[in-house]
RORO-598113 format. One line per field, with one value per residue (C-alpha): residue number from 1; residue in three letters; chain; x, y, z. Coordinates in nm, 2 decimals, decimal comma. Each point is the difference from the previous one (the first is absolute). Example, Ala and Ser with C-alpha at 12.3 -4.5 7.8 and 13.67 -1.06 7.14 Angstrom:
REM residues 2
n = (1 2)
res = (ALA SER)
chain = (A A)
px = (1,23 0,14)
py = (-0,45 0,34)
pz = (0,78 -0,07)
//
This chain:
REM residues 426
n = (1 2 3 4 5 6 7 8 9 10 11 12 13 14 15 16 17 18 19 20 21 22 23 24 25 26 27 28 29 30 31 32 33 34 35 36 37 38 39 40 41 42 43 44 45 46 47 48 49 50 51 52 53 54 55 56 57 58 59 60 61 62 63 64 65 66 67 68 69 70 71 72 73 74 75 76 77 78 79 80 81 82 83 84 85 86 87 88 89 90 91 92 93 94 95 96 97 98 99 100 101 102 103 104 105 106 107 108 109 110 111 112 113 114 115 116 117 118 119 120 121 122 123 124 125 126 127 128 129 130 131 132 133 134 135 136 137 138 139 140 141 142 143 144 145 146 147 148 149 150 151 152 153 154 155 156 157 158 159 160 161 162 163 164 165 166 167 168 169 170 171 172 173 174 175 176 177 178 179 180 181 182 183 184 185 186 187 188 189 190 191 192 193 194 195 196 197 198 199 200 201 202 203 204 205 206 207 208 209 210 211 212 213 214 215 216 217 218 219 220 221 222 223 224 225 226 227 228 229 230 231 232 233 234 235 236 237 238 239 240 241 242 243 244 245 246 247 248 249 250 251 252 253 254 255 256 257 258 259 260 261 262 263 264 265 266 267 268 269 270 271 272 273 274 275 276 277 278 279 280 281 282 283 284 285 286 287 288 289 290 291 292 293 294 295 296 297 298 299 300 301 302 303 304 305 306 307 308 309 310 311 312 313 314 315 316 317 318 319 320 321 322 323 324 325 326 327 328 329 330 331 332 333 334 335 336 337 338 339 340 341 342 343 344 345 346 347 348 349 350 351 352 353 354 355 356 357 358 359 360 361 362 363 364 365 366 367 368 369 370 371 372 373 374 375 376 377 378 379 380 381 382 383 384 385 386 387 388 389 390 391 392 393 394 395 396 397 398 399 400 401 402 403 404 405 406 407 408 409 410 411 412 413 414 415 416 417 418 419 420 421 422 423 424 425 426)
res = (UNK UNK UNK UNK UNK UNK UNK UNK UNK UNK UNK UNK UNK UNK UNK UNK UNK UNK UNK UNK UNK UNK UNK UNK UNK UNK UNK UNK UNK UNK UNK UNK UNK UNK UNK UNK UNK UNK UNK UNK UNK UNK UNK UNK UNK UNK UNK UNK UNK UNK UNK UNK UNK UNK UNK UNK UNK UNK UNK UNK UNK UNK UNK UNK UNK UNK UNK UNK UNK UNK UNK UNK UNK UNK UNK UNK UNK UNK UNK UNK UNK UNK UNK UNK UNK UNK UNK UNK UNK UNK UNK UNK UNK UNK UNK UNK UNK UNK UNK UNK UNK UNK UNK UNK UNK UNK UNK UNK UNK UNK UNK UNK UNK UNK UNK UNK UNK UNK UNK UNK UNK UNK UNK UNK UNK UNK UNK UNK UNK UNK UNK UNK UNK UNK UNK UNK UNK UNK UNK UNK UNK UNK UNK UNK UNK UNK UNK UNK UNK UNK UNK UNK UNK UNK UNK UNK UNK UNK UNK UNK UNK UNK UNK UNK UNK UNK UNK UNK UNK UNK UNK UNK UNK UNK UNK UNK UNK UNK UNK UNK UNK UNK UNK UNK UNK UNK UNK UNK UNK UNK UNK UNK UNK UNK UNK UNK UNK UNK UNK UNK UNK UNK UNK UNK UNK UNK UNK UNK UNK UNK UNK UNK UNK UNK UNK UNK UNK UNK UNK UNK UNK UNK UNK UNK UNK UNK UNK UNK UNK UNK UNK UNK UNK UNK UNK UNK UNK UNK UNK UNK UNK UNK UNK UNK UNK UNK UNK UNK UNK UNK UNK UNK UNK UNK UNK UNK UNK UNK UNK UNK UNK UNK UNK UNK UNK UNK UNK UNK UNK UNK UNK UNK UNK UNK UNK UNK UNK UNK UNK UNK UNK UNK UNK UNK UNK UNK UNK UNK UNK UNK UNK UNK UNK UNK UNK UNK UNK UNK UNK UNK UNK UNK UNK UNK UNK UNK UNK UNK UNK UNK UNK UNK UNK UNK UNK UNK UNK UNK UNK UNK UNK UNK UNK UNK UNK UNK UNK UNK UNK UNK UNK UNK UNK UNK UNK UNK UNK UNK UNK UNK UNK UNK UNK UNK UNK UNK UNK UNK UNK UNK UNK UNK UNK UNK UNK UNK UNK UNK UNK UNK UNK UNK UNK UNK UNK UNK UNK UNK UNK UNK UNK UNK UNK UNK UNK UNK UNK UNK UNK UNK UNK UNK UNK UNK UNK UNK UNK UNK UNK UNK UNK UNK UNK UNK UNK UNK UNK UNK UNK UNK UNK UNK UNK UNK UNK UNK UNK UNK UNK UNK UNK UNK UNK UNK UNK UNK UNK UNK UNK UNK UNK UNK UNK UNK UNK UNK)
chain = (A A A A A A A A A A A A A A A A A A A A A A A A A A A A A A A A A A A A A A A A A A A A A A A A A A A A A A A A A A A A A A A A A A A A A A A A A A A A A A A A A A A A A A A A A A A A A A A A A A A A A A A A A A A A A A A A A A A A A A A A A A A A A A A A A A A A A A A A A A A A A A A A A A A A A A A A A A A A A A A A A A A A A A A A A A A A A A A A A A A A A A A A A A A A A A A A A A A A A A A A A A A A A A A A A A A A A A A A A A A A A A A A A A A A A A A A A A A A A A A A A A A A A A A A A A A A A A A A A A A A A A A A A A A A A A A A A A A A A A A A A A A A A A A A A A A A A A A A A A A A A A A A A A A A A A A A A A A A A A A A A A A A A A A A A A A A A A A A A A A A A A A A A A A A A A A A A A A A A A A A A A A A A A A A A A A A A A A A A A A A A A A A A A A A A A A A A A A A A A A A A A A A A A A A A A A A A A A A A A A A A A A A A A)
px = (5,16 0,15 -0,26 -0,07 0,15 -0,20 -0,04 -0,13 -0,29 -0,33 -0,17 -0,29 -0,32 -0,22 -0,29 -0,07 -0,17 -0,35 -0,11 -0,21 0,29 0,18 -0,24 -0,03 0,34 0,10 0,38 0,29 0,16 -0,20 0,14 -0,20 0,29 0,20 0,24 -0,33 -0,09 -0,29 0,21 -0,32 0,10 -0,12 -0,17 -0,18 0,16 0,10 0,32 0,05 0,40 0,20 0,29 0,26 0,32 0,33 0,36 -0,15 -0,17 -0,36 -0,11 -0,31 -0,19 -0,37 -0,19 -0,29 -0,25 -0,29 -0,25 -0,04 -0,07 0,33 -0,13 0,19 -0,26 0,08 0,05 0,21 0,25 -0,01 0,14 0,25 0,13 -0,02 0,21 0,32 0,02 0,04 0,24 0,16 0,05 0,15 0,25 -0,07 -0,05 -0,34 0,08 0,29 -0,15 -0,23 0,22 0,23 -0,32 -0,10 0,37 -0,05 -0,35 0,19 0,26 -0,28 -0,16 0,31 0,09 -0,34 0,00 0,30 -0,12 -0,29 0,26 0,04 0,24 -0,23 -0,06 0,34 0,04 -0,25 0,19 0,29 -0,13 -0,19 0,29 0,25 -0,28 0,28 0,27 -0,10 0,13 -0,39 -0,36 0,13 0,26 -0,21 -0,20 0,22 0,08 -0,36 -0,05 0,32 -0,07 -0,36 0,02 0,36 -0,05 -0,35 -0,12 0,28 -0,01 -0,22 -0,25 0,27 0,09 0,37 0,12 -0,02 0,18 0,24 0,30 -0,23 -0,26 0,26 0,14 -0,36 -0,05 0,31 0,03 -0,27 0,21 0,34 0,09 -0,25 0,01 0,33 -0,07 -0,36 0,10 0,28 -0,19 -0,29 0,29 0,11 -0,32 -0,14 0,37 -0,09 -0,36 0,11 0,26 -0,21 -0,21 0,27 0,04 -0,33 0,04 -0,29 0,27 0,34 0,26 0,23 -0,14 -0,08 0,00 0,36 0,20 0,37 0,11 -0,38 -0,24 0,36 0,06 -0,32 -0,11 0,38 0,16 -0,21 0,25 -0,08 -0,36 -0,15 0,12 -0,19 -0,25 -0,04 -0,35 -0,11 0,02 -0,17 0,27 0,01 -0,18 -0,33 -0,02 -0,21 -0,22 -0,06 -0,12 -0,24 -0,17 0,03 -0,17 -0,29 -0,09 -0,21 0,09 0,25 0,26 0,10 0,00 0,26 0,19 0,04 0,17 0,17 0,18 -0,02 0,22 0,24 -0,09 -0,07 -0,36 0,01 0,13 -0,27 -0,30 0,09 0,01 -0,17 -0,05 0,20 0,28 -0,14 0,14 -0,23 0,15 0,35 -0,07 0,17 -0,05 0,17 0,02 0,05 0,31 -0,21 -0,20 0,32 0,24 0,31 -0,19 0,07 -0,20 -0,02 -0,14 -0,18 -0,05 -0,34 -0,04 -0,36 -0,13 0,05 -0,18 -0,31 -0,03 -0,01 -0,23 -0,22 -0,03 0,02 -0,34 0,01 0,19 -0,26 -0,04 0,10 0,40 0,04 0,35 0,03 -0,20 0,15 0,01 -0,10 -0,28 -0,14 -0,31 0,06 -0,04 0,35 0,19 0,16 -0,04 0,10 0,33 -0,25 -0,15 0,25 0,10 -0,42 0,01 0,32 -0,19 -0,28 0,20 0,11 0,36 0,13 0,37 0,05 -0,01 -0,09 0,37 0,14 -0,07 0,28 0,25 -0,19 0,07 0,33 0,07 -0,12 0,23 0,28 -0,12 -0,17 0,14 0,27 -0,04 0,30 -0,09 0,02 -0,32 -0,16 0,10 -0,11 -0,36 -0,01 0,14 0,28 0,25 0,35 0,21 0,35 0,08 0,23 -0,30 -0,26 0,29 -0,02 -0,38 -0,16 -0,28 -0,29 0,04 -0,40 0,01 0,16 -0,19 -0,32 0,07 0,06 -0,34 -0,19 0,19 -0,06 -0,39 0,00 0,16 -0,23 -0,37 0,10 -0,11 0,24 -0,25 -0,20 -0,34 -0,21 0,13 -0,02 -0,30 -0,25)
py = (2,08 -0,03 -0,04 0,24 0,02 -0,15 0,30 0,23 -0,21 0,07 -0,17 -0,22 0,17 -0,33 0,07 0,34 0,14 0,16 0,29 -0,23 -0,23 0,30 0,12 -0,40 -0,16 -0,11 0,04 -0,09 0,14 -0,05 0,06 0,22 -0,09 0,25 0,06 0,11 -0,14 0,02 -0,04 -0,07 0,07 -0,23 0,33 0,04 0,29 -0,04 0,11 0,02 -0,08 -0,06 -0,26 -0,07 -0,19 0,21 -0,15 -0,28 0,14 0,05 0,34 0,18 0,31 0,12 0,15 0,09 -0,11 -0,20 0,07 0,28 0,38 0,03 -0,29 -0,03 -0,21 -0,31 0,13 0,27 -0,21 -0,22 0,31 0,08 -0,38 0,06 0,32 -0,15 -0,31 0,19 0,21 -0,31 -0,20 0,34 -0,10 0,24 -0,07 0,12 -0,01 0,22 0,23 0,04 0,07 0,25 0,17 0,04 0,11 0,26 0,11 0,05 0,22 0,19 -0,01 0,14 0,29 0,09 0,03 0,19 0,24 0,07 0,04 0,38 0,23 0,08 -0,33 -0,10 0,27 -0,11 -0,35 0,15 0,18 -0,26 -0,27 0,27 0,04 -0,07 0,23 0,34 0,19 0,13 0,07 0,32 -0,13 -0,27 0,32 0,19 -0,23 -0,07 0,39 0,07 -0,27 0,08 0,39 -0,01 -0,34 -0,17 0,31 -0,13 -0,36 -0,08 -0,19 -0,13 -0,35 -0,06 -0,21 0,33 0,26 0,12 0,31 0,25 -0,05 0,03 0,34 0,16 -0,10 0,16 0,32 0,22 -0,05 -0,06 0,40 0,10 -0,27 -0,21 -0,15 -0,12 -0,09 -0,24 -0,18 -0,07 -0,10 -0,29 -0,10 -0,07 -0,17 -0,20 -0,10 -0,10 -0,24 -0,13 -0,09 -0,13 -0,24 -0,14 -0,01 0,26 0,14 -0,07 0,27 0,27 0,20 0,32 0,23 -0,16 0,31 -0,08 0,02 0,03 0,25 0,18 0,04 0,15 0,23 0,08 -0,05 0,10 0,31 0,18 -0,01 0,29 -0,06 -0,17 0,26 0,02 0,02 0,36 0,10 0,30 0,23 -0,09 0,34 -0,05 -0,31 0,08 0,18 -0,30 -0,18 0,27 -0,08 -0,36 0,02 0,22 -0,31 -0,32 -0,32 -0,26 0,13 0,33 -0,22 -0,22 0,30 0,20 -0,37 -0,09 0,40 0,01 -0,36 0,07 -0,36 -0,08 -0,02 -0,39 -0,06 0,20 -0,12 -0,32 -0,01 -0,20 0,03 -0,33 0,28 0,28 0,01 0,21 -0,01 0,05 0,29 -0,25 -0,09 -0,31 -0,08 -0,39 0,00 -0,18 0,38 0,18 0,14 -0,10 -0,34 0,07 0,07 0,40 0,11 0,33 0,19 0,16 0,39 0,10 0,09 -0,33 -0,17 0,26 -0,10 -0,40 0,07 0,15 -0,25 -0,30 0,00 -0,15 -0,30 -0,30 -0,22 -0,32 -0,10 0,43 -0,07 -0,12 0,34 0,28 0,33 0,17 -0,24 0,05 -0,08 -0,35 -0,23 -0,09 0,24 0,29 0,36 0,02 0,26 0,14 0,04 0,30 0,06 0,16 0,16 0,22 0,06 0,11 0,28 0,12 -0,12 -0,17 0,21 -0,28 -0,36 -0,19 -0,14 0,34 0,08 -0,24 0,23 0,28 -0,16 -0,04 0,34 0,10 -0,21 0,13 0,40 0,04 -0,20 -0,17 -0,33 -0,19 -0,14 -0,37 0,07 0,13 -0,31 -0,21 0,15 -0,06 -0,33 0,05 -0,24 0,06 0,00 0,04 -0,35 0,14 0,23 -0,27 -0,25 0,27 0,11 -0,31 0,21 0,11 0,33 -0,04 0,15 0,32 0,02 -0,02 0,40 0,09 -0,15 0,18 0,31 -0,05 -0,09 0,32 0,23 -0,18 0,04 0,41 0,19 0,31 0,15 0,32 -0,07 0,14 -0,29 -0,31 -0,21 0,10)
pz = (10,83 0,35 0,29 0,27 0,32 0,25 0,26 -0,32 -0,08 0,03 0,31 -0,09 0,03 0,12 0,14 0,05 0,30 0,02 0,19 0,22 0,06 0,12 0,26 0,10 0,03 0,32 0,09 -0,23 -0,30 -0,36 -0,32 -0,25 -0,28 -0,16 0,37 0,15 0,34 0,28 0,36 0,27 0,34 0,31 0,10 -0,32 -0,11 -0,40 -0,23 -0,35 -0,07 -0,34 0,01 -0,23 -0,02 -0,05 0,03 0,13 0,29 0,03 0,09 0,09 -0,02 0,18 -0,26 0,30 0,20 -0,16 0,28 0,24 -0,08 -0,19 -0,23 -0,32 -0,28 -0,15 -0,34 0,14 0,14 -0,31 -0,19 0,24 -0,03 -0,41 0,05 0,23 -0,23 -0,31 0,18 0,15 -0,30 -0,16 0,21 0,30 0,35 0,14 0,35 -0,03 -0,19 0,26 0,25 -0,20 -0,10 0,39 0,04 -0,27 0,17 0,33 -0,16 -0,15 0,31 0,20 -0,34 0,10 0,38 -0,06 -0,24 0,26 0,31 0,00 0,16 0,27 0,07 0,04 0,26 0,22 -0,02 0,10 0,33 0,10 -0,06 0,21 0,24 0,28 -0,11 0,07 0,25 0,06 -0,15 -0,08 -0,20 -0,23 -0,05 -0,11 -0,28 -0,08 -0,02 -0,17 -0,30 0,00 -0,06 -0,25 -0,16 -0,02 -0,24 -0,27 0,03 0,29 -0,22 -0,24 0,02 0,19 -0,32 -0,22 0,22 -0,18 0,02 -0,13 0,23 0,30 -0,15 -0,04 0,37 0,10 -0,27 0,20 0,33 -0,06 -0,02 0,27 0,23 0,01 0,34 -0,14 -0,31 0,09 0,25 -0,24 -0,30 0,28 0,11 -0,34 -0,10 0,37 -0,10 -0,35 0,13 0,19 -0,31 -0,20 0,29 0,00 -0,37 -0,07 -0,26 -0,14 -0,15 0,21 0,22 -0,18 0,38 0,02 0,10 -0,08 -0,28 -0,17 0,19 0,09 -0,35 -0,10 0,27 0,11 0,36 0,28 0,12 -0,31 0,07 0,28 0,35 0,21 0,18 0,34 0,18 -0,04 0,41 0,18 0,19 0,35 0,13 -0,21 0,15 0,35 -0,29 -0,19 0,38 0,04 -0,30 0,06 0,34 -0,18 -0,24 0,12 -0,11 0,06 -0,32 0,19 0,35 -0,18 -0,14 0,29 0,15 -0,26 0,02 0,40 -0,02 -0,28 -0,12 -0,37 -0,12 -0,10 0,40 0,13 -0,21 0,07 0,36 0,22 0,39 0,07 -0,11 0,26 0,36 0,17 0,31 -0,11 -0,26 -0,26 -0,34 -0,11 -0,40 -0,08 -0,20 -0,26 -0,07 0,02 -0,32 0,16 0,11 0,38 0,28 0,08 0,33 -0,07 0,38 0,02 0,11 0,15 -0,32 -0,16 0,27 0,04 -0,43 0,13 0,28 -0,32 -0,25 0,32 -0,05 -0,32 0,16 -0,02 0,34 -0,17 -0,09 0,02 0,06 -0,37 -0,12 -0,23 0,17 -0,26 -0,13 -0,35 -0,19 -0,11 0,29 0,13 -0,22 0,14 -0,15 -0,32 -0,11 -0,28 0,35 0,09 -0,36 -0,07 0,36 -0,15 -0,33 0,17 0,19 -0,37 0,17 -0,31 0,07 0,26 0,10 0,27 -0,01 0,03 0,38 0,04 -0,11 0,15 0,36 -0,13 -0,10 0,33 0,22 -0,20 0,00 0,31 0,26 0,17 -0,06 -0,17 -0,34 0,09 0,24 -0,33 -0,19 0,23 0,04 -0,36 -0,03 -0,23 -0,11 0,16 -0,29 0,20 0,08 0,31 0,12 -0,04 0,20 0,31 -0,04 0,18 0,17 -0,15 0,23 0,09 0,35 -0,17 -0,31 0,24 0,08 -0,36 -0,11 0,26 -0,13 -0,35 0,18 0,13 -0,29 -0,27 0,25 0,04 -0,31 -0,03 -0,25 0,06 0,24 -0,33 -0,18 0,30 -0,01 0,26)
//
């Protein structure tokens, strides 16, 4: 009968310890017998370990504290010994096992973290971690607002590793026929937020919003859907009507909305105006590039009327830093007034045939219909891109000076309600 290798033999038991000998023992190492051993710290503090030989290396292994709180018993510790030297002299390695056991755990750990991560969650992420990138407030809301109302319903709660195709089309079925602009933005802001959690490895696979050659395939090519609608606009000669009921309402929503028409200037530029932006002096309004479409700066003159609406909500303007304040201030401390702001004031006037948007193109149609003024003056007023590379080469001006007259026009033809006296607010 051949003998047993030296590293799988039992180690002598000796003399074992007692419970009182445990509480007692001053600092060194004691051996219990059977790999079992009391480690006593200078500090008094007391460790249960198991030791065993393997390859010719000793190794060691806590098996917990044998004082303190987090006590493990005498006999408890024994057992634990018992348990790694039967698995040891099986010929496995009880240390290692340990450690691919917490390895295990941690994948568990991660599956599981993963499986709580939701969609929603990952969005948040993602604005917070492109904090820096947008153009404006307007435009972080936008996406916020846009995933919130089309996308959080479906998968919203849903955890990111689970998204899958079918989710993306029931999101984008409703919409893709009745609102192709809407529907293509949120199809590329869920394919942006799912990258993102493939990339922090949140989930694995294709990205099932991909649109070539996958969401392309399924929902067809983006010219077959409805055109892209634009924002339903009230003909220029109702427009002095629309003021009159403005200037009936109280509130800071129709104050906004009779600037934001008198101006020509788009909703997000106006709302989020401060007075560091206002030149009082010079009847000028000057829009960081930063707040604008285009991302230039736009000079937008002032007429009378624009500045009488100022001199209104000035008021409003606190004492302290008011340079930095919103013009148009809204209920949350250091917020300005909300779009939904504007959006309620028009459902309230039962105007749901228009949008704020709109008056845009109303000035437009005005410039062209019922005056003189060439169409780059128009364009300019409204900040438009020049697309003709040779017109944009000449066009270095922003033609201020002369589009100061046409605003105090447009002022003038907006603030005169052509409407019966029976039907004019008192």
């Amino acid at each position: 009968m051949g003998s047993i290798p030296m590293e799988a033999r039992m180690p002598r038991r000796g003399q074992s310890l007692t419970v009182a000998q445990v509480r007692a023992a001053k600092p060194g190492r004691y051996g219990d017998g059977g790999g079992l051993f009391l480690l006593v710290r200078d500090s008094g503090a007391r460790f249960w370990s198991f030791r065993y030989v393997r390859t010719g290396k000793m190794r060691e292994m806590g098996l917990g504290a044998a004082s303190g709180p987090n006590m493990v018993p005498l006999a408890t510790a024994r057992a634990a010994a018992k348990e790694h030297w039967t698995a040891f002299k099986a010929g496995g390695d009880p240390l290692a096992k340990r450690h691919a056991d917490h390895a295990a755990a941690l994948v568990e750990a991660k599956a599981e973290a993963l499986a709580m991560k939701t969609f929603g969650d990952v969005v948040t992420d993602y604005l917070t971690a492109h904090e820096g990138h947008w153009r404006n407030v307007k435009h972080r809301q936008q996406w916020r607002n846009t995933l919130d109302t089309y996308v959080a319903p479906t998968i919203g709660s849903l955890p990111v590793a689970e998204v899958t195709t079918s989710h993306v089309t029931e999101i984008l079925t409703p919409i893709w026929n009745v609102k192709a602009e809407t529907a293509a933005r949120v199809r590329g802001r869920v394919e942006a937020v799912l990258d993102y959690a493939t990339a922090r490895e949140w989930r694995t696979g294709d990205n099932p919003a991909r649109w070539r050659g996958h969401m392309a395939v399924i929902m067809g090519k983006r010219s077959k859907a409805n055109a892209v609608k634009h924002h339903a606009a009230l003909p220029y000669a109702e427009v002095a009507g629309f003021m009159a009921e403005l200037v009936k309402r109280s509130g800071l929503a129709p104050i906004a909305m009779q600037f934001i028409i008198l101006t020509a200037a788009r909703s997000g530029e106006v709302l989020g105006a401060t007075w560091r932006e206002i030149d009082l002096a010079g009847m000028a309004w000057t829009v960081p590039g930063a707040r604008m479409k285009a991302g230039r700066e736009h000079r937008v003159p002032l007429s009378g009327a624009a500045l009488a609406l100022l001199q209104k909500v000035a008021p409003l303007r606190p004492a302290k830093d008011g340079e930095a304040a919103y013009l148009f201030p809204g209920a949350r401390p250091g917020r300005p007034l909300s779009n939904m702001a504007t959006d309620m004031l028009l459902r309230r006037m039962k105007r749901d045939d228009i949008t704020t948007h709109g008056f845009r193109s109303s000035f437009r149609d005005w410039c062209a219909e019922q005056t003189s003024y060439p169409g780059e003056m128009a364009e300019a007023a409204l900040a438009h891109t020049v697309r003709d590379k040779v017109e944009a080469a000449y066009r270095r001006g922003d033609l201020f000076e002369r589009r100061r007259a046409m605003m105090e026009e447009w002022a003038g033809f907006v603030r005169s309600d052509p409407r019966p006296a029976s039907h004019q607010s008192a």
